[in-house]
C-alpha positions, 0 to 999 in steps of 0.5 A: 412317696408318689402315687406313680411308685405305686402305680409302678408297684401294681402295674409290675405286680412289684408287691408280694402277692402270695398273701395279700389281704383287704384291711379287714382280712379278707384273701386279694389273689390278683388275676389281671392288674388291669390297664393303666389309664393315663387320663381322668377317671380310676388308674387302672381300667378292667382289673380282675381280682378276687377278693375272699370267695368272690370273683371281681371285674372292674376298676381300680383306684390307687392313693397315697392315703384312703382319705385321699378318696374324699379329698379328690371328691371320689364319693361323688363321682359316677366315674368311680361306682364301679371300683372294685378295690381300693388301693393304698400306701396307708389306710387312715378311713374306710371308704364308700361308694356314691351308693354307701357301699364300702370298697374294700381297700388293700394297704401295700406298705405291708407287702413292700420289700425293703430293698424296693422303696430304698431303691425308690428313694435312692432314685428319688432323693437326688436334689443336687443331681443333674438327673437323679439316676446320674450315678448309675446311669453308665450300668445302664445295659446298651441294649435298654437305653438304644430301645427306649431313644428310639422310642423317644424320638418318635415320642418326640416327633409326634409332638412336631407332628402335632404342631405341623398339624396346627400350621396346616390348618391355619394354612389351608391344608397347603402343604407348599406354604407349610414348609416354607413357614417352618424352612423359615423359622428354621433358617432363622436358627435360634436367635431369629427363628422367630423373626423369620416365623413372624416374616413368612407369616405376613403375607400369603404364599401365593406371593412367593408362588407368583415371584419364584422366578425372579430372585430380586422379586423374593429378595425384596419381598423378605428383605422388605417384609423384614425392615431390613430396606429402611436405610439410606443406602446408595449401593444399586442392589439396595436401590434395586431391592427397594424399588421392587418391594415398594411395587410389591407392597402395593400390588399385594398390599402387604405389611409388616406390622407383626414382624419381630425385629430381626437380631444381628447381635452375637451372631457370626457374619455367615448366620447374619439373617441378610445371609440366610434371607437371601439363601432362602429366597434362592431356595425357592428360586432354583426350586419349584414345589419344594415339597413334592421334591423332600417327600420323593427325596429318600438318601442323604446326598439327595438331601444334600443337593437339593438344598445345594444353594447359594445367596444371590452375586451382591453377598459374595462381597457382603454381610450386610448392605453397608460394607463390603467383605472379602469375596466367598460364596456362602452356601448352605453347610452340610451341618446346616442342613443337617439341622433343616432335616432334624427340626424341618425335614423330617418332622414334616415328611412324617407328618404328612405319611402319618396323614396318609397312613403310610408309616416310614419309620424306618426310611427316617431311621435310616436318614437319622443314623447317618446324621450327626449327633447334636452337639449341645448342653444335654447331649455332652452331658449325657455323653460325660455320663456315658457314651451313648449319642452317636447320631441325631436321633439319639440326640434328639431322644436325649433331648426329649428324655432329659426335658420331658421325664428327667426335669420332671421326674418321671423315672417311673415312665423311664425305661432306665428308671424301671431298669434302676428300681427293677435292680434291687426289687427283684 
């Protein structure tokens, strides 16, 4: 038994209320169930109930047992002088306010149908299950799981939002510098992103600003921070590329001390970070405030263009500086960029109209559902069960789904969860 399943059975009156009575007999007849609160103090805010004769307003608390009310320390504690009710799965002890008045307490296991709590435990008692509604999950109505993905996704971007919100302050509200940290984290995939973070963390973004018009000066400059010119290379574009960081690092007066050891290992030729380094730095060589040019940008295509980039002649021929490779330009793929929007795009283009108080939930919609669902362990999983990810916001939502209420079992703050239990209950 969770205190959450009682706090759904309050919250969605999923009791039998028409002869509720307090432990010591006196008539519960509820008027409000009051408002859940999700953070300290009583779970339920402004219930209005009346108990025997007397009409009550107030707060609410909900435990497992009445002694759990000494066990949080309840008695004393201010926050809750004004409880109105007490109430409980099991009553074991009467209970008093800090004043030593009692608090009526109202005992719901008697007022709990059968097929409720089976329906509850079914939900629960699910160990061995990948998520513990997996066997029901495909009855699940369309209409029920379209509705909460959406919700979840923009659960989920308010999560990235909050985290740009922490890179913005640690780069002087400069939207520009932003970007670029989170478009290189991001061109690092998996494997580098951290690396690549850890790369455009190590200097200002005024150098990048100062040296956008010469592609060897941004080659150098993240090829260099990223300790990838250390070798004894005779080929000129190496030489080239040397020499310009070694006049780099004394002007600006950079190091890369906290620069994380970029990865070559397991990773295709077109994914090595030389490849992607230099697609970056070709970025912002072609394109001057890369910012102002995502916030205007609205369509797909559009999208498609501007990220439209290529490495620089010498990796035509190569993956890295000490072998040459057959000749193939190697631009940024659509897939590629697809994932630029989802984890980069996007996320800072809400972020930054959540900022001005310009909501364009639907402009991202409309970009989400012409995307391509994510394919991964979650999202193929999801689909096996039934067929419901068909664009990157309901894969992004299934991602959010499975490790933020499914890991952690919160069915009861489920969508489908409700739906299961509301099954039987009703």
């Amino acid at each position: 038994m969770q205190e959450d399943f009682l706090h759904y059975l309050w919250k969605h009156k999923k009791i039998s209320t028409t002869d509720l009575k307090t432990t010591k007999g006196e008539k519960v007849t509820i008027a409000n169930v009051g408002e859940h609160n999700h953070n300290a103090g009583p779970d339920f805010f402004n219930a209005q109930l009346k108990i025997g004769e007397q009409l009550w307003a107030g707060n609410l608390e909900i435990h497992i047992k009445s002694s759990d009310w000494y066990l949080h320390n309840h008695e004393t504690d201010s926050n809750y002088d004004n409880v109105i009710i007490h109430v409980v799965w099991e009553h074991d002890t009467e209970i008093f306010r800090k004043d030593n008045t009692q608090i009526p307490t109202l005992e719901l296991k008697n007022y709990v149908t059968p097929e409720a709590l089976h329906n509850y435990q079914k939900l629960f008692n699910n160990a061995q299950k990948w998520i513990n509604c997996e066997n029901d999950f495909a009855s699940i109505p369309e209409f029920t799981i379209s509705n909460w993905l959406e919700r979840l996704y923009f659960e989920r971007l308010e999560r990235k939002a909050n985290d740009i919100v922490i890179v913005l302050e640690q780069s002087t509200n400069n939207w520009e510098a932003v970007l670029f940290k989170m478009l290189a984290k991001n061109f690092g995939l998996k494997v580098n992103g951290q690396a690549f973070a850890s790369i455009a963390n190590s200097f200002d973004f005024l150098i990048i600003r100062k040296q956008q018009s010469k592609l060897l000066s941004l080659e150098a400059l993240l090829f260099g921070q990223a300790e990838l010119l250390q070798d004894d290379c005779q080929e000129p574009y190496f030489i080239a590329l040397e020499k310009e960081y070694q006049f780099l690092k004394q002007k600006f007066t950079l190091s890369s001390q906290n620069v994380t050891p970029l990865q070559f290992f397991r990773l295709r030729p077109p994914n090595f970070p030389t490849i992607r380094l230099s697609q970056l730095a070709n970025m912002y060589h072609l394109h001057q405030n890369v910012f102002s040019k995502i916030i205007e940008t609205k369509t797909l295509e559009d999208f498609y263009k501007l990220f439209s980039v290529e490495t620089s002649v010498f990796w035509e021929t190569h993956y890295t500086f000490s072998k040459a490779s057959k000749p193939l330009k190697k631009g940024l793929t659509k897939p590629f960029i697809d994932l630029l929007l989802i984890n980069t795009i996007i996320p800072i283009k809400f972020s930054y109209a959540k900022q001005l108080g310009k909501p364009i939930d639907n402009e991202i919609i409309q970009l989400l559902e012409q995307i391509t669902s994510e394919k991964n362990s979650i999202v193929n999983k999801f689909n096996s069960l039934k067929k419901v990810s068909k664009s990157a916001l309901d894969s992004q939502a299934l991602i959010q789904l499975k490790t933020e209420y499914c890991d952690k079992n919160r069915c009861l703050q489920c969508a489908i969860g409700n739906q299961l239990l509301n099954k039987i209950s009703n």
